[in-house]
C-alpha positions as a Markdown table, in Angstrom:
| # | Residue | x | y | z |
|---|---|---|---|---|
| 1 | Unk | 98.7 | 90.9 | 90.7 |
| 2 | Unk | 100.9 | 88.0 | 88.9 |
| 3 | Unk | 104.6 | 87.6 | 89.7 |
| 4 | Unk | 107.0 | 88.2 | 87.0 |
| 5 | Unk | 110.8 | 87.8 | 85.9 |
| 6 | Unk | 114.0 | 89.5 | 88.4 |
| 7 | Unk | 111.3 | 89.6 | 91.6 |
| 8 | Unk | 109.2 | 92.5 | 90.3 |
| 9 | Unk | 105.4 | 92.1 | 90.0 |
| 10 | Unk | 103.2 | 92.4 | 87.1 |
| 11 | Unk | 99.6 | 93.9 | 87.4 |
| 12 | Unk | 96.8 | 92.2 | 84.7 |
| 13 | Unk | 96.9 | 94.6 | 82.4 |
| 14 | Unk | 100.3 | 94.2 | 82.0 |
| 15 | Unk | 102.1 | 96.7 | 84.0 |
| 16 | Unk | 105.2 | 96.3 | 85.6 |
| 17 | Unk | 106.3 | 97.2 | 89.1 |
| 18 | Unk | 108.7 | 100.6 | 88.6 |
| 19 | Unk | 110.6 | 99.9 | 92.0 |
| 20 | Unk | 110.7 | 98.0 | 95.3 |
| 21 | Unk | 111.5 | 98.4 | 98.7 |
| 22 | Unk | 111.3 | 95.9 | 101.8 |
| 23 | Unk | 110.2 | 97.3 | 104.9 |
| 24 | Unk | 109.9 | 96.7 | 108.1 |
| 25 | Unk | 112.6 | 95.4 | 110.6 |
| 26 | Unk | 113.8 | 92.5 | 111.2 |
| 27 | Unk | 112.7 | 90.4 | 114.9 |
| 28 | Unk | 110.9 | 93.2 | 116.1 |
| 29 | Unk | 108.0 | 91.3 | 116.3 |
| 30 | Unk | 106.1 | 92.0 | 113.3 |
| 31 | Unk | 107.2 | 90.7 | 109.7 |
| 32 | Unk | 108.5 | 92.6 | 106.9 |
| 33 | Unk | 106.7 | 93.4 | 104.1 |
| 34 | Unk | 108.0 | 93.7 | 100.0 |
| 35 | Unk | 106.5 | 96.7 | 98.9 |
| 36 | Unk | 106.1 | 96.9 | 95.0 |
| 37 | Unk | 105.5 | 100.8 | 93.6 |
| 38 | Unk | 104.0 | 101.4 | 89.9 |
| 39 | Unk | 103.4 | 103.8 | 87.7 |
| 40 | Unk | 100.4 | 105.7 | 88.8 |
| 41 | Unk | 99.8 | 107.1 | 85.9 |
| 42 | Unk | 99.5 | 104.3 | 83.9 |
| 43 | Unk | 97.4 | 102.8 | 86.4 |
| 44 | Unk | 94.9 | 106.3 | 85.9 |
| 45 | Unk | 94.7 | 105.4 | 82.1 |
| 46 | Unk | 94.8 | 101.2 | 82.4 |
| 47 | Unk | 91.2 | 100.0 | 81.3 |
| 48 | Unk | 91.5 | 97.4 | 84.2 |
| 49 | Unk | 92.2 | 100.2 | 87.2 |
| 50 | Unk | 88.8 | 100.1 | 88.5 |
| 51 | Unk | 89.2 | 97.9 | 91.6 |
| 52 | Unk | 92.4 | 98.1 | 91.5 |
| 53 | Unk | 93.6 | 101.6 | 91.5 |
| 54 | Unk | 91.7 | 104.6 | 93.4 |
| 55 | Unk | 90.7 | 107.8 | 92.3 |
| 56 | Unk | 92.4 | 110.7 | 93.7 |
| 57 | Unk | 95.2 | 108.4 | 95.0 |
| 58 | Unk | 98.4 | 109.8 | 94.0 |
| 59 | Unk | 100.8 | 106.2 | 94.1 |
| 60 | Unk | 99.9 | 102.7 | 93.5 |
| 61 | Unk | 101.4 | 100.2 | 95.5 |
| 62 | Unk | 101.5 | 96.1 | 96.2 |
| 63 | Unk | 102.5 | 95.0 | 99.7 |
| 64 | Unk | 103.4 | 91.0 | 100.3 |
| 65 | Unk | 104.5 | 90.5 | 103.7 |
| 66 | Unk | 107.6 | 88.6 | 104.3 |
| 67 | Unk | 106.5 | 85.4 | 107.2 |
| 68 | Unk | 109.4 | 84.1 | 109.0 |
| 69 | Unk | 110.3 | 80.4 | 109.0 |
| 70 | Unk | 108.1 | 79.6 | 111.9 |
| 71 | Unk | 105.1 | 81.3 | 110.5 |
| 72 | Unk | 105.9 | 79.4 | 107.5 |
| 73 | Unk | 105.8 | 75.8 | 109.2 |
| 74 | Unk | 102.7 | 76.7 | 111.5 |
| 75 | Unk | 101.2 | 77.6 | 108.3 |
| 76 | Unk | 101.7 | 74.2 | 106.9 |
| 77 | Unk | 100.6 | 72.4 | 110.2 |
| 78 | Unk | 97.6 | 74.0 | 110.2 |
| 79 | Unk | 96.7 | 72.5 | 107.0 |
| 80 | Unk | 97.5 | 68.8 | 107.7 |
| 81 | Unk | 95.0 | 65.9 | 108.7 |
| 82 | Unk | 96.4 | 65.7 | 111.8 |
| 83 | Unk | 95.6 | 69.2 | 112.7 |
| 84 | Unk | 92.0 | 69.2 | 111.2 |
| 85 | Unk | 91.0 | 66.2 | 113.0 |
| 86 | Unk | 92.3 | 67.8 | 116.7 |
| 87 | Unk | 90.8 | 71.1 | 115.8 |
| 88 | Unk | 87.5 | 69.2 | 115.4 |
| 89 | Unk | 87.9 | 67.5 | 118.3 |
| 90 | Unk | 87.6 | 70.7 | 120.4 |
């Protein structure tokens, strides 16, 4: 999936999302997801579906979940020196 112009997503062969819809609630504990629909019947007749869309699947859709700001910067601590060399410490 590749991003694409006003926050919808386009799919490789070209596709654009038809609609989207975040779900989820907010600080229940779990993080929201974007959900991106398309068109499943272009998907049936894209040359690129296998892999990507299943047969006898009546909706395609693309979920990116939504992390909060502290997911976010634990994200990016985990990927500094600092916390590479601690974790090979242990």
């Amino acid at each position: 999936m590749e991003s694409s112009h006003a926050g919808m997503f386009v799919c490789k062969a070209g596709h654009g999302a038809v609609r989207k819809a975040q779900q989820g609630t907010k600080n229940v504990g779990k993080n929201p997801e974007t959900t991106y629909y398309f068109d499943s019947e272009k998907c049936k007749r894209s040359p690129l579906s296998y892999g990507c869309f299943k047969p006898g699947r009546s909706s395609k859709t693309y979920s990116i979940s939504i992390k909060s700001t502290a997911h976010t910067q634990h994200s990016e601590f985990q990927k500094s020196e600092y916390f590479k060399t601690k974790a090979r410490e242990r």
